[in-house]
Every structure is written in C-alpha cells, then in structure tokens.
C-alpha positions, 0 to 999 in steps of 0.5 A, a space after each residue: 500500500 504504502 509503495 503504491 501511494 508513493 508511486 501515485 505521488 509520483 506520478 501526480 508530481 510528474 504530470 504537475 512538473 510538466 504542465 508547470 517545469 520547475 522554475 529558478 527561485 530568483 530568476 524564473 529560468 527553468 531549473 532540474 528541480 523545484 525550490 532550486 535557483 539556477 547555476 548564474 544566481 547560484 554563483 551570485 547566492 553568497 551563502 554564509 558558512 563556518 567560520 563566521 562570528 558566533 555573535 552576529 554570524 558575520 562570515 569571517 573567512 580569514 579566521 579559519 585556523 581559529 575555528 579548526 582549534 574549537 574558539 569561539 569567534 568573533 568580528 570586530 564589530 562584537 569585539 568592541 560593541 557586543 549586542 545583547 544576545 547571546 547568538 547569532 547566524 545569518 543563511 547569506 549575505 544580502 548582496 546578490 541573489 541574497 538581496 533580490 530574494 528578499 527584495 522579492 519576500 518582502 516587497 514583491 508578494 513573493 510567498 512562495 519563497 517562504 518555505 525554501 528561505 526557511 528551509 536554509 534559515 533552518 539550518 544556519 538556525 539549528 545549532 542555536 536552538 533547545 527543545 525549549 526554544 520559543 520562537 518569533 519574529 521582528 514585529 512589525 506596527 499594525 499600520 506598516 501591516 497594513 499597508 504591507 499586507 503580511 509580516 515576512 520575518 512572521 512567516 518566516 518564523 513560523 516555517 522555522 518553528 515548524 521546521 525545528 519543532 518548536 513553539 511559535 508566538 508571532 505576537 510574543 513581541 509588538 511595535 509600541 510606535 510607529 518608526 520611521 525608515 531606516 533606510 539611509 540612517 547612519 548606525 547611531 540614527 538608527 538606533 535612535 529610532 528604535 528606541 524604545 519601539 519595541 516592548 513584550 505583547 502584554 498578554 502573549 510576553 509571559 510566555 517568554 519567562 525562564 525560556 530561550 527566544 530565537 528571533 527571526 528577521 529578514 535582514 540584518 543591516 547595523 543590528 538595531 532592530 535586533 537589538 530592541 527586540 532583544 532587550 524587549 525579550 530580555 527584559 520580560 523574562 528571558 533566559 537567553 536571545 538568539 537570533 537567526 536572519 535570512 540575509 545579513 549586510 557584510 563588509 568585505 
C-alpha cells in the first residue's frame, strides 16, 4: 500500500512538473528541480558558512585556523560593541541573489519563497536552538501591516518553528510606535529610532519567562532592530536571545 501511494505521488508530481517545469527561485529560468535557483544566481547566492562570528554570524573567512582549534569567534564589530544576545547566524549575505530574494519576500508578494528561505534559515538556525526554544519574529506596527499586507520575518518564523519543532508566538513581541525608515540612517540614527519601539505583547510576553527566544528577521543591516527586540525579550523574562536572519549586510 504504502509503495503504491508513493508511486501515485509520483506520478501526480510528474504530470504537475510538466504542465508547470520547475522554475529558478530568483530568476524564473527553468531549473532540474523545484525550490532550486539556477547555476548564474547560484554563483551570485553568497551563502554564509563556518567560520563566521558566533555573535552576529558575520562570515569571517580569514579566521579559519581559529575555528579548526574549537574558539569561539568573533568580528570586530562584537569585539568592541557586543549586542545583547547571546547568538547569532545569518543563511547569506544580502548582496546578490541574497538581496533580490528578499527584495522579492518582502516587497514583491513573493510567498512562495517562504518555505525554501526557511528551509536554509533552518539550518544556519539549528545549532542555536533547545527543545525549549520559543520562537518569533521582528514585529512589525499594525499600520506598516497594513499597508504591507503580511509580516515576512512572521512567516518566516513560523516555517522555522515548524521546521525545528518548536513553539511559535508571532505576537510574543509588538511595535509600541510607529518608526520611521531606516533606510539611509547612519548606525547611531538608527538606533535612535528604535528606541524604545519595541516592548513584550502584554498578554502573549509571559510566555517568554525562564525560556530561550530565537528571533527571526529578514535582514540584518547595523543590528538595531535586533537589538530592541532583544532587550524587549530580555527584559520580560528571558533566559537567553538568539537570533537567526535570512540575509545579513557584510563588509568585505
């Protein structure tokens, strides 16, 4: 029974494959599989691997000597400045098809690259997490909502959880007000606009007492969203942050 079931599944992805043939995530060029990114945008995907900073998980390809020897690494920018959480990775790099991708997610109603986004989130994520982890995303202001229709570190978080079986509280942490862009603020500017914008859901932020929190985001650009997030989560109980992006801003 179960081989005959595995063989009409088969058979209905066969036919699907040949009225729709799989299609690049990024470009839309015809691909060998489903969920795959053609051999160009595959050059151009600069997926971020070990060693990277155990902080920010910014790639760190000259350290690899410190990473054979079991150190904990850690960029310069952590060094000086090191955020309140206690982890962190990133899948890519926003820079490429990394930042079409999310581009994509986020501004092109794209949904459909939620499931495979998650899927290599899921893996950078996994060495942060516990069975107790719970899970959820950058919050985004009900009027940002609005106009944008979905939260895209919200679905992401959820494939996540779903991944990695763990608990998932979208609403573990909400918006208090509306900020600005934080497009073309310097690190400090941007900073300042989170100030205080971010603050546990006054039902839902108990659930965070005593427990991990994995954060998901989309980008990870100075850190500063991150950052008040982290603290919001830190200040209502929890043991531990880490965080997960998709795409991070590198410097070379």
């Amino acid at each position: 029974m179960a081989r005959d079931l595995r063989a009409v599944r088969s058979g209905i992805l066969d036919a699907v494959h040949l009225l729709f043939p799989p299609r690049c995530l990024c470009c839309g060029e015809a691909v060998a599989s489903d969920f795959g990114l053609c051999p160009a945008c595959w050059h151009e995907a600069d997926f971020i691997t070990d060693p990277c900073c155990e902080r920010c998980g910014a790639p760190l390809p000259g350290a690899a000597e410190d990473a054979d020897a079991g150190a904990p690494l850690h960029c310069d920018e952590c060094l000086a400045a090191p955020p309140p959480w206690d982890h962190g990775r990133a899948a890519l790099r926003y820079a490429g098809t990394g930042r079409r991708l999310v581009l994509a997610l986020k501004h092109g109603d794209r949904l459909d690259l939620v499931k495979p986004l998650a899927a290599w989130m899921i893996r950078a994520a996994r060495p942060l997490v516990s069975p107790e982890t719970i899970v959820a995303p950058v919050p985004l202001h009900r009027l940002r909502l609005v106009t944008r229709r979905y939260n895209q570190s919200a679905l992401l978080a959820r494939a996540l959880a779903r991944g990695l079986g763990l608990a998932h509280a979208p609403d573990l942490l909400q918006r208090t007000r509306a900020t600005p862009s934080q497009e073309g603020r310097d690190r400090d500017a941007r900073h300042a606009n989170l100030a205080g914008a971010i603050a546990p859901h006054p039902r839902r932020g108990a659930l965070m007492q005593g427990r991990p929190v994995l954060l998901v985001d989309d980008v990870m650009t100075s850190g500063a969203t991150l950052r008040a997030a982290t603290r919001a989560c830190l200040d209502a109980g929890a043991v531990s942050v880490s965080v997960v992006v998709l795409a991070r801003v590198a410097r070379d």
